[in-house]
MIPA-970177 format. One record per atom (N, C-alpha, C, O): residue in three letters; x, y, z negated. Coordinates in pm, whole numbers, plus 50000, padded with zeros to 5 digits. Layout:
BEGIN
alaXYZ...
# end
This chain:
BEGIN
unk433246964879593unk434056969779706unk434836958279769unk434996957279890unk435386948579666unk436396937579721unk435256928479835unk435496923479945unk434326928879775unk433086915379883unk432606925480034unk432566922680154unk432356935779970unk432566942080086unk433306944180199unk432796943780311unk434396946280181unk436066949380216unk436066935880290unk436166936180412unk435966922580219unk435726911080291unk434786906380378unk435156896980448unk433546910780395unk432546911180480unk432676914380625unk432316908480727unk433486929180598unk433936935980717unk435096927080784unk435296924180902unk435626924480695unk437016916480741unk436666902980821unk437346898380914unk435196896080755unk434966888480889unk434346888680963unk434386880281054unk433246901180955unk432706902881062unk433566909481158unk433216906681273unk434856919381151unk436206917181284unk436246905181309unk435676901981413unk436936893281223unk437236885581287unk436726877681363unk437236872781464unk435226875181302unk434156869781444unk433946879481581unk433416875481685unk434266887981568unk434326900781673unk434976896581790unk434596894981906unk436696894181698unk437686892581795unk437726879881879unk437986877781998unk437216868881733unk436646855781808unk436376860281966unk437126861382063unk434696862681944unk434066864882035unk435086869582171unk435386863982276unk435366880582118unk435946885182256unk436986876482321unk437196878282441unk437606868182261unk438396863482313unk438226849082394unk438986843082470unk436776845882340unk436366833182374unk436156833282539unk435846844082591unk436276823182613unk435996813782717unk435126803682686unk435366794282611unk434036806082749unk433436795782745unk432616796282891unk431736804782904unk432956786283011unk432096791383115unk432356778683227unk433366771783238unk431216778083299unk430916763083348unk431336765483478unk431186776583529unk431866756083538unk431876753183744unk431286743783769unk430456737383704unk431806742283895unk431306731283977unk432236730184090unk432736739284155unk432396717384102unk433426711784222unk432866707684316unk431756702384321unk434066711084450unk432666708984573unk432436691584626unk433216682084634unk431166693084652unk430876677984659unk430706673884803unk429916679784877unk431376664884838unk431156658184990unk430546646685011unk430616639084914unk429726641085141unk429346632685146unk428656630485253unk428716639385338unk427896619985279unk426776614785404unk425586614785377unk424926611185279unk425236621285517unk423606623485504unk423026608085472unk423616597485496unk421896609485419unk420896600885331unk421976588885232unk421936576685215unk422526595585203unk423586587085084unk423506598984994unk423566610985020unk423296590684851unk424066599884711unk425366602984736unk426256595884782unk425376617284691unk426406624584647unk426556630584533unk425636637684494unk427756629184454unk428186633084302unk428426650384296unk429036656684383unk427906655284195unk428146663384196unk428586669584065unk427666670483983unk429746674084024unk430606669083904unk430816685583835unk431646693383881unk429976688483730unk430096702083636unk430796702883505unk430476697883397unk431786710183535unk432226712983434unk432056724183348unk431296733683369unk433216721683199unk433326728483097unk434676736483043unk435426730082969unk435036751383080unk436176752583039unk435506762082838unk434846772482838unk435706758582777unk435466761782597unk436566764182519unk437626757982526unk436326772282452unk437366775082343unk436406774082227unk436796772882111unk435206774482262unk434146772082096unk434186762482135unk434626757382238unk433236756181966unk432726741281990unk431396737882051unk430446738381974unk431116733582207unk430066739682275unk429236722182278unk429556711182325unk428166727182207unk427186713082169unk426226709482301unk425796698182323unk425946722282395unk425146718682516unk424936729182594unk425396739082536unk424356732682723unk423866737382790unk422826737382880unk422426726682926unk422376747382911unk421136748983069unk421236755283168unk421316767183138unk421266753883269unk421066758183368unk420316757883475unk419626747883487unk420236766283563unk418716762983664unk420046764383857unk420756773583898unk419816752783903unk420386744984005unk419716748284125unk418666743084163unk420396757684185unk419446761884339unk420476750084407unk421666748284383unk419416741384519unk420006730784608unk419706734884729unk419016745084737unk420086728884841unk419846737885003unk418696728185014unk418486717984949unk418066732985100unk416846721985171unk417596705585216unk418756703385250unk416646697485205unk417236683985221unk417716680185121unk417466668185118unk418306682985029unk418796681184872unk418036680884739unk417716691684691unk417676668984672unk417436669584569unk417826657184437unk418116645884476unk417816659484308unk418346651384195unk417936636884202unk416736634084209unk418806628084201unk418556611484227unk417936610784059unk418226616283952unk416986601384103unk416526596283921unk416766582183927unk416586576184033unk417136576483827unk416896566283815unk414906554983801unk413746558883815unk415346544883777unk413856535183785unk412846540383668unk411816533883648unk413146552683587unk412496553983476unk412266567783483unk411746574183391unk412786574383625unk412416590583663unk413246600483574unk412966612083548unk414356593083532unk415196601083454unk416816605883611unk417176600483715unk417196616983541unk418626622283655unk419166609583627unk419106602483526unk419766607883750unk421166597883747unk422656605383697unk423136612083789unk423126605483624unk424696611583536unk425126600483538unk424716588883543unk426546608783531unk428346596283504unk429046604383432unk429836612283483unk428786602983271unk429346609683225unk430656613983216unk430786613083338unk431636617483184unk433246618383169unk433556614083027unk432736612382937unk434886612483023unk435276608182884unk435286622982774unk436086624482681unk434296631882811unk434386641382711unk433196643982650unk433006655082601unk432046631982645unk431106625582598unk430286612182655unk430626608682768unk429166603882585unk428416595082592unk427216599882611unk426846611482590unk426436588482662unk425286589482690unk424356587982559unk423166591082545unk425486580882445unk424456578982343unk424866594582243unk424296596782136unk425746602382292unk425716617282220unk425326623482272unk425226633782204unk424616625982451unk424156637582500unk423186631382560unk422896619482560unk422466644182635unk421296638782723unk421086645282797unk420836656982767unk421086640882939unk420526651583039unk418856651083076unk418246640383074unk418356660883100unk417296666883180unk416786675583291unk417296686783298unk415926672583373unk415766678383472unk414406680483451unk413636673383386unk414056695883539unk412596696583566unk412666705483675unk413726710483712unk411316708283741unk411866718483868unk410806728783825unk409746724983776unk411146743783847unk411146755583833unk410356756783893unk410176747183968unk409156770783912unk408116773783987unk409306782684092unk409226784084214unk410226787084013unk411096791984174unk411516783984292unk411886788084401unk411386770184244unk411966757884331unk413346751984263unk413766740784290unk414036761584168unk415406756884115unk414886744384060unk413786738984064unk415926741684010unk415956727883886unk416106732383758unk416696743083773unk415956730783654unk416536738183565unk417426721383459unk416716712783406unk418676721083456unk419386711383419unk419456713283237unk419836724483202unk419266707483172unk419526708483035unk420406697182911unk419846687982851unk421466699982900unk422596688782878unk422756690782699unk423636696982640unk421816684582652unk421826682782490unk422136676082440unk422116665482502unk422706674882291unk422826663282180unk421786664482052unk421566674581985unk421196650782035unk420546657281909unk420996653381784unk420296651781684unk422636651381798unk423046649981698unk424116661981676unk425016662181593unk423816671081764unk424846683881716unk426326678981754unk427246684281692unk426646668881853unk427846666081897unk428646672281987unk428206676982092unk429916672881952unk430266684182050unk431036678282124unk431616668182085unk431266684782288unk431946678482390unk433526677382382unk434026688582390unk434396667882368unk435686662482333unk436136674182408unk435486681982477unk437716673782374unk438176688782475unk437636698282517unk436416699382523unk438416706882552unk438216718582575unk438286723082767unk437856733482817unk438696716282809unk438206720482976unk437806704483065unk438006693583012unk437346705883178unk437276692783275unk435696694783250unk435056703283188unk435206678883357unk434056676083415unk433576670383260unk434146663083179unk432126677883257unk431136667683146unk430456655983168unk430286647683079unk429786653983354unk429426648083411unk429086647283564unk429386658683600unk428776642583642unk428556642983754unk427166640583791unk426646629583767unk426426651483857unk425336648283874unk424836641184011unk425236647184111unk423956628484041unk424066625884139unk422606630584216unk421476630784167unk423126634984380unk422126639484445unk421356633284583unk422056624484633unk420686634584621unk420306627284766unk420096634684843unk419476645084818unk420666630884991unk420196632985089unk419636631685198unk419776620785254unk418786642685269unk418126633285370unk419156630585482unk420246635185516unk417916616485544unk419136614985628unk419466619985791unk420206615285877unk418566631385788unk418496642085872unk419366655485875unk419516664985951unk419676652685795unk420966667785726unk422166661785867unk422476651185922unk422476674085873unk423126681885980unk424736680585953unk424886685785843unk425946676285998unk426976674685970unk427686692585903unk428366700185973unk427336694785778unk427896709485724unk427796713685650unk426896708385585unk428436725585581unk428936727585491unk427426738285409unk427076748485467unk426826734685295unk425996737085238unk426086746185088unk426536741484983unk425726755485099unk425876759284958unk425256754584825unk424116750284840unk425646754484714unk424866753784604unk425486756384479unk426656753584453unk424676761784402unk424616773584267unk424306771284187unk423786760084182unk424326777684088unk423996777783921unk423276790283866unk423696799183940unk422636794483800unk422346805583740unk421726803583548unk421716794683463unk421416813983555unk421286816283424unk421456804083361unk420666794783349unk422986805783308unk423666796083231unk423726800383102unk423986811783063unk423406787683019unk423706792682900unk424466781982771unk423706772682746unk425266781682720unk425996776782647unk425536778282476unk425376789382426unk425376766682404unk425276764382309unk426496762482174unk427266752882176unk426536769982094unk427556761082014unk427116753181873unk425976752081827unk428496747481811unk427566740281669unk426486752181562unk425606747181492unk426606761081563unk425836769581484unk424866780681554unk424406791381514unk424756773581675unk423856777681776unk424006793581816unk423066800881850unk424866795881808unk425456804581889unk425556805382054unk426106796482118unk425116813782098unk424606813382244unk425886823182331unk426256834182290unk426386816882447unk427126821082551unk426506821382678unk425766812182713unk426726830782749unk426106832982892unk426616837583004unk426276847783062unk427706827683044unk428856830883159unk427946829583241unk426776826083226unk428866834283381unk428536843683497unk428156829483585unk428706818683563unk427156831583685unk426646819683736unk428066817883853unk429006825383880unk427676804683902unk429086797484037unk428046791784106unk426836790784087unk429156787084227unk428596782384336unk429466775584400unk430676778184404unk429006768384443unk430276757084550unk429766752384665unk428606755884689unk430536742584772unk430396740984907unk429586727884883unk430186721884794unk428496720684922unk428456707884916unk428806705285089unk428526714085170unk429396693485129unk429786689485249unk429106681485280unk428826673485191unk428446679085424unk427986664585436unk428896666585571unk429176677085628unk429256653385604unk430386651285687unk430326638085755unk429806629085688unk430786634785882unk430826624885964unk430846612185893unk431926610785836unk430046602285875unk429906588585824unk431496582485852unk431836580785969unk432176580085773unk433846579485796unk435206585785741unk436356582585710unk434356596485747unk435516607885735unk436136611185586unk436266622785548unk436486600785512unk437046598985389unk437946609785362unk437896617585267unk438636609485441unk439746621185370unk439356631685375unk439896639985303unk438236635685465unk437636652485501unk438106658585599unk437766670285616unk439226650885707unk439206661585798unk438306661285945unk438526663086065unk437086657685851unk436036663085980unk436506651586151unk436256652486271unk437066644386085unk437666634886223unk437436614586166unk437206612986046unk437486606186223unk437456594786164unk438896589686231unk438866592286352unk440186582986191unk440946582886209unk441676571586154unk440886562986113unk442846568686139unk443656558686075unk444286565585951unk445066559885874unk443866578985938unk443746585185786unk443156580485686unk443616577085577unk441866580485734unk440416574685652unk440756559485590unk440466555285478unk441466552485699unk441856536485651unk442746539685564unk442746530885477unk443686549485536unk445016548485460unk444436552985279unk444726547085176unk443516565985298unk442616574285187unk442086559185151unk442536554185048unk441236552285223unk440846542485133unk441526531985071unk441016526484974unk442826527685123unk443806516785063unk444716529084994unk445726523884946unk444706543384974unk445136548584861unk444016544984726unk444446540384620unk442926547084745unk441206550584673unk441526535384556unk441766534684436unk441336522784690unk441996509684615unk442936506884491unk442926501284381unk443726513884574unk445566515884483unk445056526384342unk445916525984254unk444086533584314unk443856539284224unk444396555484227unk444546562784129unk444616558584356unk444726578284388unk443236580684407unk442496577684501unk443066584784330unk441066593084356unk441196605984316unk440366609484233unk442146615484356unk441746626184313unk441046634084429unk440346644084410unk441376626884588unk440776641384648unk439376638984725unk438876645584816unk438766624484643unk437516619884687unk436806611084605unk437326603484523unk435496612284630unk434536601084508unk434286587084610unk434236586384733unk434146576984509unk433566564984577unk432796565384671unk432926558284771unk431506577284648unk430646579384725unk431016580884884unk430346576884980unk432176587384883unk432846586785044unk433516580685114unk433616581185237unk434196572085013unk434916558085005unk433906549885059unk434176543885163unk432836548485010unk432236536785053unk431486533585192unk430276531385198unk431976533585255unk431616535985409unk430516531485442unk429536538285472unk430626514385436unk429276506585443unk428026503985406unk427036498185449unk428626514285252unk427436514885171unk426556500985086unk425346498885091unk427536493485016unk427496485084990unk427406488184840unk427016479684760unk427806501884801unk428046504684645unk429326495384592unk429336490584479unk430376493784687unk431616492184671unk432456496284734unk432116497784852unk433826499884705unk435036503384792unk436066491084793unk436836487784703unk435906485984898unk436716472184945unk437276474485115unk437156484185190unk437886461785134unk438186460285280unk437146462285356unk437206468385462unk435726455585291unk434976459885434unk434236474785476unk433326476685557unk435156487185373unk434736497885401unk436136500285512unk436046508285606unk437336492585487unk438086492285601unk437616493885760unk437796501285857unk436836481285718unk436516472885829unk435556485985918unk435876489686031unk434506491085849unk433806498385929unk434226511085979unk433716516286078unk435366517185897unk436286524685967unk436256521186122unk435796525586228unk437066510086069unk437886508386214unk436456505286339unk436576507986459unk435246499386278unk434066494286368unk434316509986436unk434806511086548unk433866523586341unk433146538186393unk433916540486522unk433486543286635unk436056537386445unk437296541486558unk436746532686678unk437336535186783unk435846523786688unk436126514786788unk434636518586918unk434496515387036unk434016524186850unk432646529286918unk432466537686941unk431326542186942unk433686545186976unk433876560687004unk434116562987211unk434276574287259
# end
């Protein structure tokens, strides 16, 4: 009766676990310029210890996953793992999705408990239309260390593509854009990625993304 009595007692308490757990992914909206990469940065809010996930990535037309020289996704991971503890994958779906798959095969689990795991980077053509684009997630599914499976509710976010300039986002090129980038410099990056910073496209944020600011202000 006593092993019994205890059995029950944890199968409640994995019960209550359960119910009480959070475990469920977003996505932040991503901005940027047509035929330039854009980051696109997913997160993890967990209360288990969540070893990986999959998901399948509907993108709008004109949009698809940058690979690197070896046909692998391009990722930037966050400090809430390595590249040598996880691994991403991509393949594309007979629906057209992507289906994204973010593993360890060492059973490692992602540091903390909320924020970005990584940023995925995307391309665009350079025909895309100055606007605001949707894109989604679905059948998500969450892994934990004893392989325990979670299956929060799919998201969706805005991707932006926006005037070659327009650093800060308000849809204008301005003496804003010069200031966002000598903030970007100074080390404030919260309300933009390099990717928009970098004007010239040099794969740096310096003065001469200044500079072309001021060229766009001047050819208007």
């Amino acid at each position: 009766v006593g092993a019994e009595e205890q059995t029950q007692q944890k199968l409640g308490e994995e019960t209550e676990e359960t119910e009480t757990a959070i475990n469920e992914l977003s996505l932040s909206g991503a901005r940027g310029y047509a035929g330039r990469k854009v980051a696109l940065p997913i997160s993890l809010t967990n209360t288990q210890e969540i070893v990986g996930f999959q998901l399948n990535l509907h993108l709008p037309d004109g949009v698809s996953v940058a690979e690197d020289e070896e046909g692998e996704p391009l990722v930037t991971f966050s400090e809430r793992t390595t590249d040598e503890q996880h691994f991403v994958a991509t393949y594309k779906l007979a629906s057209g999705a992507i289906r994204v798959v973010c593993s360890s095969d060492q059973n490692k689990v992602f540091a903390g408990n909320e924020g970005v795991v990584f940023s995925l980077m995307l391309n665009t053509d350079a025909d895309m239309a100055v606007d605001d684009y949707e894109v989604s997630v679905s059948d998500i599914v969450l892994s934990d260390k004893r392989s325990k499976t979670y299956e929060p509710d799919d998201v969706t976010t805005t991707l932006t593509i926006t005037v070659l300039g327009d650093v800060n986002g308000d849809k204008s090129v301005n003496v804003g854009d010069i200031m966002a980038i000598i903030n970007y410099m100074a080390g404030m990056r919260d309300s933009f990625t390099a990717e928009v910073a970098d004007v010239n496209g040099d794969g740096k944020v310096n003065v001469g993304d200044i500079m072309a600011v001021i060229n766009i202000m001047a050819s208007k």
